[in-house]
C-alpha positions in Angstrom: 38.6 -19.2 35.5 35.1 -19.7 34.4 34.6 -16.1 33.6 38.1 -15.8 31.6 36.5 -19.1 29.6 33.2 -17.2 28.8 34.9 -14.1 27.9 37.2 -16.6 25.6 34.0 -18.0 24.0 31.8 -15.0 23.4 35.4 -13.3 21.6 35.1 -16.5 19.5 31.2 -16.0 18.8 31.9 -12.4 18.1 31.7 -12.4 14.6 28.6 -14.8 14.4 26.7 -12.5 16.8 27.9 -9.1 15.2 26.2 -10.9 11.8 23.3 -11.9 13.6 22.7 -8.2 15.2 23.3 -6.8 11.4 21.2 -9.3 10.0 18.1 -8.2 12.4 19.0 -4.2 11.9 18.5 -5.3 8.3 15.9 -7.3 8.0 13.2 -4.7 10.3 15.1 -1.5 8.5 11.7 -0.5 7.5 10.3 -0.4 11.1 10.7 2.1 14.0 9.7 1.7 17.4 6.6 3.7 17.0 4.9 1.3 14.2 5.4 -1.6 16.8 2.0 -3.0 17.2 0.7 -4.8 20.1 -1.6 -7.2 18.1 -0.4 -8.8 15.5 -2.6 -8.3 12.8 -1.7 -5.1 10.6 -4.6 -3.3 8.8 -4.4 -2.3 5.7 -4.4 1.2 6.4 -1.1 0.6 8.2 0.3 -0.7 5.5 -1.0 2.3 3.4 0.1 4.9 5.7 3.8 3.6 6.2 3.8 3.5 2.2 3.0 7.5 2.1 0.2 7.7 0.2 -1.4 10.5 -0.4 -4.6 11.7 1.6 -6.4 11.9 -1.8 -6.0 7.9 -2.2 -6.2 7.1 1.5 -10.0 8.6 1.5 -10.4 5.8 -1.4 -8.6 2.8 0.4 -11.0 4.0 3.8 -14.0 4.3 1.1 -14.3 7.5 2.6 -17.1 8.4 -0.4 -17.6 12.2 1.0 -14.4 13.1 1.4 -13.2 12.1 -2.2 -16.2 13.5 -3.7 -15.1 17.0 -1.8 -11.7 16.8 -2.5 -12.4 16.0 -6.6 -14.7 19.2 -6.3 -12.0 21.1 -4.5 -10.0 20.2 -7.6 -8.0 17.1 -6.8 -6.1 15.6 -9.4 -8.3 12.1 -10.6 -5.1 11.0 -12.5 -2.1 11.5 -9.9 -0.5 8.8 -8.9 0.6 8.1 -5.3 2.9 4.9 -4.8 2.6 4.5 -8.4 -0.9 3.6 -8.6 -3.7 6.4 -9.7 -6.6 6.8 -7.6 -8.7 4.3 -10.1 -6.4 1.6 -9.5 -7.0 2.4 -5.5 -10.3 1.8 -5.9 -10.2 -1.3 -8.2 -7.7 -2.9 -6.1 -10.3 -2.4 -2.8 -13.3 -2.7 -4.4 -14.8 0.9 -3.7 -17.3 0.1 -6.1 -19.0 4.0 -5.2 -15.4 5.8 -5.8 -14.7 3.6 -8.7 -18.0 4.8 -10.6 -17.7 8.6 -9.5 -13.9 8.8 -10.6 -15.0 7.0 -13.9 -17.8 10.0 -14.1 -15.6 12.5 -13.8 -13.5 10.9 -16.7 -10.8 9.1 -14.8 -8.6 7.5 -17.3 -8.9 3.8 -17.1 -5.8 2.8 -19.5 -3.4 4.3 -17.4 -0.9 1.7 -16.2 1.1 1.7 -12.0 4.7 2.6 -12.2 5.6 -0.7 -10.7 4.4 -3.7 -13.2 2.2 -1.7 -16.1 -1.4 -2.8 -14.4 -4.4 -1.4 -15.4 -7.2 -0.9 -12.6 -9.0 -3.7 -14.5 -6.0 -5.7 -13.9 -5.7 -4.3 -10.2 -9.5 -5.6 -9.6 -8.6 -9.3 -11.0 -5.5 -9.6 -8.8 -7.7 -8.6 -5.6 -10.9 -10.7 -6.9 -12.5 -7.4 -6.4 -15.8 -8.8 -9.3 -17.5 -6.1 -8.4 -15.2 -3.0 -9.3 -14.2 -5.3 -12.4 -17.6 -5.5 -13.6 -17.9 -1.9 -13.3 -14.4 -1.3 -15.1 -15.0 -4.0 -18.2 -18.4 -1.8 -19.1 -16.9 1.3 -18.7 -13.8 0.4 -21.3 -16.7 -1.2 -23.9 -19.0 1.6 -23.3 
């Protein structure tokens, strides 16, 4: 009897649970099993990679200065946008006060606005109280 009675009660919950199974699919849709982290803390270049961005802007967000240096020489694109955001606004937004001046040397164009919300990268170094890179960007755009 008291297994007919449980069987009886989880048939009533079925719905509930079926929602609350849906609900969890749903809310971690994003997530595979693979970008399960034991710790909890995420880094930011987690967060970049699961975004796709492109190796170009990942060297920026790293502040890997050599390798943006080589791949500007080897003729990557100072204007592209990955995400949305140009390479500038990469470097604004984390403070890569080294990139920020070579892309502004090789004539990076610092009125271009993301995809998402129309930010500049001056608007980009505000939001992320990155004073350095908005110093930098303020005399470049009076200059």
């Amino acid at each position: 009897m008291k297994k007919l009675s449980l069987i009886i009660l989880t048939m009533k919950n079925l719905p509930f649970i079926v929602l609350l199974f849906a609900g969890a699919i749903t809310a971690n849709a994003n997530f595979n099993s693979n970008e399960l982290k034991l710790s909890k803390e995420v880094t930011t270049t987690e967060v970049i990679k699961r975004a796709n961005v492109s190796p170009f802007c990942m060297a920026i967000v790293k502040g890997d200065f050599e390798t943006v240096k080589k791949l500007i020489d080897m003729g990557a694109d100072i204007d592209a946008k990955s995400n949305g955001l140009t390479p500038l606004m990469y470097a604004a937004k984390f403070n890569r006060t080294d990139i920020l001046e070579l892309l502004i040397s090789k004539g990076a164009n610092l009125k271009a606005r993301d995809s998402k919300k129309g930010y500049t990268a001056l608007k980009f170094a505000e939001l992320s109280n990155a004073t350095e890179a908005k110093e930098i960007l303020e005399r470049a755009l009076n200059a």
